[in-house]
MARNUMI-816887 format. One line per 10 residues: their letters; for each residue x, y, z of C-alpha. Coordinates in pm, whole numbers. Example, Ala and Ser with C-alpha at 12.3 -4.5 7.8 and 13.67 -1.06 7.14 Angstrom:
BEGIN
AS) 1230 -450 780  1367 -106 714
% end
This chain:
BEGIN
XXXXXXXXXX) 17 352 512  5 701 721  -365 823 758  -423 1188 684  -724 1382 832  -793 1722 645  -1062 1891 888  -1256 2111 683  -1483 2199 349  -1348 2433 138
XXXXXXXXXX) -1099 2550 -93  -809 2509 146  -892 2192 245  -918 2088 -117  -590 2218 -265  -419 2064 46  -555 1718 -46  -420 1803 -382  -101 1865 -330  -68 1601 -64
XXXXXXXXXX) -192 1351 -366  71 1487 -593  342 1299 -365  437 916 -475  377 780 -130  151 546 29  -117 817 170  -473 786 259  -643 1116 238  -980 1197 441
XXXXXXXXXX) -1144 1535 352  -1391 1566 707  -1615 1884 709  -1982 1980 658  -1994 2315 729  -1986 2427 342  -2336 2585 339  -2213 2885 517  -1859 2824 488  -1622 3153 323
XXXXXXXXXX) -1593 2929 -7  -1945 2897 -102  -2018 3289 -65  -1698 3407 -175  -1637 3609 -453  -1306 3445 -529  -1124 3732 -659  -757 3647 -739  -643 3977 -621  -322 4094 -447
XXXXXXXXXX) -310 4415 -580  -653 4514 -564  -623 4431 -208  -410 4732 -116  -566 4977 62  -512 5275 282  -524 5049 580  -296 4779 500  -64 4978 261  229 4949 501
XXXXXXXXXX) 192 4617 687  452 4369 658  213 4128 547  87 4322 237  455 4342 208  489 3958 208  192 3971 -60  302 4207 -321  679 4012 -304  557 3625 -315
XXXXXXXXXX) 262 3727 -568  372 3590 -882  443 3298 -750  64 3201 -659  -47 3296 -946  196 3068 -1091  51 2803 -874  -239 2921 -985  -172 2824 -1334  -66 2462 -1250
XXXXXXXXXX) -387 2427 -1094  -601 2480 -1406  -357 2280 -1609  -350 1993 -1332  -732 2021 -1344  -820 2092 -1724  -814 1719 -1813  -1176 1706 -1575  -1275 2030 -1693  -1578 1916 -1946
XXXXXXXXXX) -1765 2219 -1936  -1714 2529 -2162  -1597 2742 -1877  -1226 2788 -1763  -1157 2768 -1453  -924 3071 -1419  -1167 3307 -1574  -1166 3664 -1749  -907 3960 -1824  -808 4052 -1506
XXXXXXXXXX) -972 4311 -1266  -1096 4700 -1362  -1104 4880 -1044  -1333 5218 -1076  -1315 5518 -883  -1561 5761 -928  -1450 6103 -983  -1768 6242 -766  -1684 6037 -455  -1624 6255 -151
XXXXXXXXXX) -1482 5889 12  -1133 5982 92  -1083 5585 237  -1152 5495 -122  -938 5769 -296  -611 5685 -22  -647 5296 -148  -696 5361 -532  -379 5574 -521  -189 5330 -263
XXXXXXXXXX) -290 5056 -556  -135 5268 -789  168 5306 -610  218 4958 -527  201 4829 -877  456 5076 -954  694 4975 -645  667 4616 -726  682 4639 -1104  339 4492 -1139
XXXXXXXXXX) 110 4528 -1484  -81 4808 -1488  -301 5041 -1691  -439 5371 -1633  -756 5526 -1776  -1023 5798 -1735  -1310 5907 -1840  -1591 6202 -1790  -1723 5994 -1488  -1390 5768 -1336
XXXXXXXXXX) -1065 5647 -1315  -971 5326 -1428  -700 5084 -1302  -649 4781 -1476  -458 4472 -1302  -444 4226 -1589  -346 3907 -1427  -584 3943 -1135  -840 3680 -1222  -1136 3501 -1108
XXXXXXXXXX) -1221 3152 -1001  -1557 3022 -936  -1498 2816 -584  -1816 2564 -650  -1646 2488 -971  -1330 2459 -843  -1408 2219 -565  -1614 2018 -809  -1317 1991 -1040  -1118 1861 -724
XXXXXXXXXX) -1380 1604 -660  -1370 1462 -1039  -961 1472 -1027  -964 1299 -644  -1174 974 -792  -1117 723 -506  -766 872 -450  -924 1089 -163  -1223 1029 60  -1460 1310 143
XXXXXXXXXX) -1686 1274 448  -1934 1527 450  -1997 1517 841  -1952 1806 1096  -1640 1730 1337  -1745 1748 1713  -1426 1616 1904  -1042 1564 1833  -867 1351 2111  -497 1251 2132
XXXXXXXXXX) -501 868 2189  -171 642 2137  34 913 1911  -297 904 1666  -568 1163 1637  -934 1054 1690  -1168 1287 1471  -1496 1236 1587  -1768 1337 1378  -2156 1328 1424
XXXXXXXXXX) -2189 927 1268  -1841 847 1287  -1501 808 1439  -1189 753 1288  -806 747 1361  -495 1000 1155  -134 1015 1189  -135 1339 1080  -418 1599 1117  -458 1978 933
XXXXXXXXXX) -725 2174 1097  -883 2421 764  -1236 2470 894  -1236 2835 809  -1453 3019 1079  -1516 2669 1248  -1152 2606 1293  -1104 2855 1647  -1374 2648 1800  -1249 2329 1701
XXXXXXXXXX) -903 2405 1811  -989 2514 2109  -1229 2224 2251  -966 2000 2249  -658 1991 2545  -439 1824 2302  -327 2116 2069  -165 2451 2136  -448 2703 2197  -358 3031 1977
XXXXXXXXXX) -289 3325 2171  -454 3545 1906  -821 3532 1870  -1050 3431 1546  -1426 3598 1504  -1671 3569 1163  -1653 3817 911  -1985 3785 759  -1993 3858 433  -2320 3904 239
XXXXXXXXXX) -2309 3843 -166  -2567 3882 -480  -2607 3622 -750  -2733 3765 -1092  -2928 3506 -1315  -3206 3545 -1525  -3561 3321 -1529  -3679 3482 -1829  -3669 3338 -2155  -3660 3651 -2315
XXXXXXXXXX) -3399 3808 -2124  -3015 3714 -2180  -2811 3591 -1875  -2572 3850 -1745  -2226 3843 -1845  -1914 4046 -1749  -1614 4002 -1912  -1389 4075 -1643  -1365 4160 -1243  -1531 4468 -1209
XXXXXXXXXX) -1481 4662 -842  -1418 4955 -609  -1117 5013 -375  -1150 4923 -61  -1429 5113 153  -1353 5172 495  -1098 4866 561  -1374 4592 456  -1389 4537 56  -1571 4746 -198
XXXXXXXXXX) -1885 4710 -452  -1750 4401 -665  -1854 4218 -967  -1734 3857 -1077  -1852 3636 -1331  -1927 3282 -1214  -2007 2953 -1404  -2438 3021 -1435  -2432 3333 -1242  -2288 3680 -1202
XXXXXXXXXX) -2153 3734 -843  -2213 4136 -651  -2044 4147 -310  -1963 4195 -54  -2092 4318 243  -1869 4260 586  -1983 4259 958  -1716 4108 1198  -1929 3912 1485  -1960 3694 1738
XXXXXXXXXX) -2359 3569 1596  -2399 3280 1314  -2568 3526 1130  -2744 3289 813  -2919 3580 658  -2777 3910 503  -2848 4249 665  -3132 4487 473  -2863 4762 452  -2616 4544 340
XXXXXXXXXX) -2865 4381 56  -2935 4769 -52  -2577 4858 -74  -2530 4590 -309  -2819 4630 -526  -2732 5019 -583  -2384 4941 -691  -2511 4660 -956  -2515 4913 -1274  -2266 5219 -1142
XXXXXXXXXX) -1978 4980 -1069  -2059 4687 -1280  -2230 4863 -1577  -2551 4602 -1579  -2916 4677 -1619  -3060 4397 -1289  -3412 4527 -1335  -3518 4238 -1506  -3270 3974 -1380  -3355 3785 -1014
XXXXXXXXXX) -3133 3780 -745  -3017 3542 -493  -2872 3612 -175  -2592 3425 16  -2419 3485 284  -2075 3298 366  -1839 3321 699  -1450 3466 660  -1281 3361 955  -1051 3723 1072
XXXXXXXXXX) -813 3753 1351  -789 4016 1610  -478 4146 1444  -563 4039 1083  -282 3808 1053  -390 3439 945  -326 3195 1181  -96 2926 1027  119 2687 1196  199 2355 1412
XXXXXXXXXX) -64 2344 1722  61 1991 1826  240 1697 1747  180 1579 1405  -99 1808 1360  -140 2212 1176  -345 2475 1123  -414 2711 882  -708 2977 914  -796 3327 997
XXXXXXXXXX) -722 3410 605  -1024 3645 613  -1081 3766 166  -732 3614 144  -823 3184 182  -876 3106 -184  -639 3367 -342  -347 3173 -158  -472 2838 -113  -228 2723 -352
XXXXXXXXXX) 70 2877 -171  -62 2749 148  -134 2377 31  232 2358 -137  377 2454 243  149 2200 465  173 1932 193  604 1944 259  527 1934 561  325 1628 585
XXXXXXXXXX) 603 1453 320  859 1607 584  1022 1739 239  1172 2064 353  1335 2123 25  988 2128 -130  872 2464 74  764 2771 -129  1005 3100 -117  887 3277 183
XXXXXXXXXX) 729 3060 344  931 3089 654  852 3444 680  490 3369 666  477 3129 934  675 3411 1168  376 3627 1066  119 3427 1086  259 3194 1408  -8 3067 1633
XXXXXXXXXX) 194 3127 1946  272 3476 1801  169 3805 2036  -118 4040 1906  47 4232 1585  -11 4655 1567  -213 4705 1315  -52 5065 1299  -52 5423 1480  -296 5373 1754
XXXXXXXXXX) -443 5805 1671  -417 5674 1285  -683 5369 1346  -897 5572 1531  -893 5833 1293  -976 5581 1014  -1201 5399 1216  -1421 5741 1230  -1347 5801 842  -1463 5491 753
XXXXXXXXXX) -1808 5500 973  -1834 5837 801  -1785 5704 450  -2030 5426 544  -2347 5632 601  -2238 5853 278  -2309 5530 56  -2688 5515 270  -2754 5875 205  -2682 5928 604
XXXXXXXXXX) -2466 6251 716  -2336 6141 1064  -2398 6422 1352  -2148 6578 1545  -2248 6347 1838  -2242 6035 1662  -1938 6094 1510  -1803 6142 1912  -1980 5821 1987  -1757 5654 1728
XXXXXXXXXX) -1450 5796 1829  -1503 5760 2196  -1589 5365 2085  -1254 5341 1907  -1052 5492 2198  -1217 5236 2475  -1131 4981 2257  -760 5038 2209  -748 5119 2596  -881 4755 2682
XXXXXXXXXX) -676 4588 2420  -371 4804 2546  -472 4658 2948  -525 4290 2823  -186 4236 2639  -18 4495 2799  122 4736 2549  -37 4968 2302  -159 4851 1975  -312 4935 1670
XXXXXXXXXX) -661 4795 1560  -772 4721 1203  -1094 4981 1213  -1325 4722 1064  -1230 4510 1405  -1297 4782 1616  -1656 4737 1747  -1624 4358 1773  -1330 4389 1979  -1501 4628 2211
XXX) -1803 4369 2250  -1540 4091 2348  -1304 4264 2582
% end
């Protein structure tokens, strides 16, 4: 029997278990994490989006590229999830959930970030012959992604947990050491040590510091940070007043390289997020400004009355890369990685289960089309990716601080706008010295890279 340690809490870890399962050999399966309070699954807004994900930013990287062209087939995967699942599914809630996703742009926004991405959407559901509809009205435009559902990630993962049974043992204990001893990895864990012939490191934001503590495995070249993202659940305590429900994904384009106002119906709650703020601090509390960006987007964007309902912040840790590539890939012998996904973990977790479950089944003929290409993206040993024109990210970078204080009321002066750009250039300068060639920054990396290097 070949031992397999999953090191991790969330979605990932749980759709890799599942596919691993799915194989007719003699397995034993160890889920090992406890970091799900603040983990990206149990604040995320699970979004099924692809399209909605375009933005002026990313429009032209070759790994939106690598989205658009492999997206059916996740949300293909995605379907033999909820019909793998449905047998546990007792409740009166589907798992794959609503009628897609209505982005909204307002037709008074002076955000030219968000009026770039709604029209690069547009364009890329065109170029890739994806479903979409157009609309207007007196106060927006309307684009309508059909097959861009939702997924509520605490349902999900208790769905897992029904299906596993004894079939897979969960160990709810933070991981403190990995050693190499005798060809088998010891996982060492706060009450408890155990040995794996095969190891898969999906600890989200925890997985760089993991990684990285032990000799043993391949230390990634490219760095991870948190992307704290800051969320809203809607519920009401009232007998008198209805619970809030949404029929549908409701959200903005992209603001300023981070994601906009969104809305997503859960199992008891309706989800508003998200804020983001790349840093190096375990940050367990949301941000005032982000809480009061939230709150004014609640009826605008998602067309819901809150002042009666109560609300219930959470906050939730993306793991993002310096170059905003994931970081997938072999990082020893008999023993992966896959993290760094930023809003992208649960929207792919399928995809990226199917690829490290072959793996562990050494069953090459069982890989998913274009997977190869991702791990060349996404390789750990790989060098620091551009994230474009080094003038363009600055520019951006600037646009989108500018854009920022518009949705606090703030008009940035001439001299902070010079402290941002003068920010943005020192930054690109000391990235350029440390790897030695100039390189484009994702603008919502910009100040967190400048702190680090």
């Amino acid at each position: 029997m070949k031992k397999i340690g999953i090191i991790g809490s969330g979605v990932i870890a749980y759709m890799i278990a599942l596919e691993i399962n799915k194989f007719e050999k003699d397995y034993e399966i160890r889920i090992i994490g406890g970091h799900s309070k603040n983990g990206a699954s149990q604040a995320a807004g699970a979004m099924l989006n692809i399209l909605s994900e375009v933005d002026a930013f990313n429009v032209n990287s070759e790994l939106m590229k690598w989205k658009l062209i492999n997206r059916d087939i996740v949300l293909n995967y995605w379907k033999e999830i909820d019909e793998l699942l449905s047998k546990n599914n007792t409740d009166n809630f589907p798992l794959i959930y609503g009628k897609g996703t209505r982005i909204k742009l307002s037709k008074k926004s002076d955000n030219k970030l968000e009026s770039n991405s709604f029209k690069a959407m547009k364009d890329g559901g065109h170029q890739f012959s994806i479903s979409i509809k157009e609309e207007e009205d007196n106060n927006y435009f309307y684009l309508d992604i059909p097959d861009e559902k939702s997924v509520d990630p605490h349902f999900l993962i208790s769905l897992c947990r029904s299906y596993f049974g004894e079939k897979v043992n969960i160990l709810n204990e933070d991981v403190i050491e990995i050693n190499k001893l005798n060809k088998k990895w010891e996982v060492v864990t706060n009450n408890n040590k155990d040995f794996f012939d095969k190891i898969i490191i999906a600890a989200g934001s925890w997985s760089d510091e993991i990684i990285r503590s032990c000799n043993e495995l391949y230390q990634p070249s490219v760095k991870s940070y948190n992307d704290v993202g800051s969320a809203l659940l809607l519920s009401s305590e009232f007998p008198h007043i209805k619970e809030p429900k949404i029929d549908r994904i409701f959200r903005t384009p992209n603001r300023g390289g981070t994601c906009g106002i969104h809305s997503v119906q859960r199992k008891n709650t309706v989800y508003i997020g998200a804020s983001s703020h790349p840093t190096h601090v375990k940050m367990k509390k949301p941000k005032a400004s982000s809480l009061e960006a939230l709150l004014s987007g609640i009826e605008p964007i998602v067309g819901l009355n809150s002042h009666m309902l109560s609300v219930e912040p959470v906050t939730g840790y993306r793991p993002v890369t310096e170059d905003v590539h994931p970081i997938i890939g072999e990082i020893g012998e008999n023993a992966w990685c896959v993290y760094g996904t930023k809003r992208d973990g649960l929207t792919w977790s399928p995809y990226f289960a199917k690829g490290i479950a072959n793996w562990v089944a050494e069953d090459e003929k069982g890989f998913p089309p274009g997977w190869e290409i991702l791990l060349e993206l996404s390789s750990p040993k790989r060098e620091m990716k551009s994230y474009g024109e080094v003038d363009k990210c600055i520019n951006s970078f600037v646009e989108s601080k500018i854009a920022e204080s518009y949705q606090h009321n703030i008009v940035l002066s001439e001299e902070k706008i010079k402290f941002y750009r003068d920010l943005a250039i020192r930054t690109h300068k000391k990235i350029e010295k440390r790897v030695g060639y100039p390189i484009g920054i994702n603008p919502d990396l910009i100040s967190i890279l400048d702190f680090f290097n």
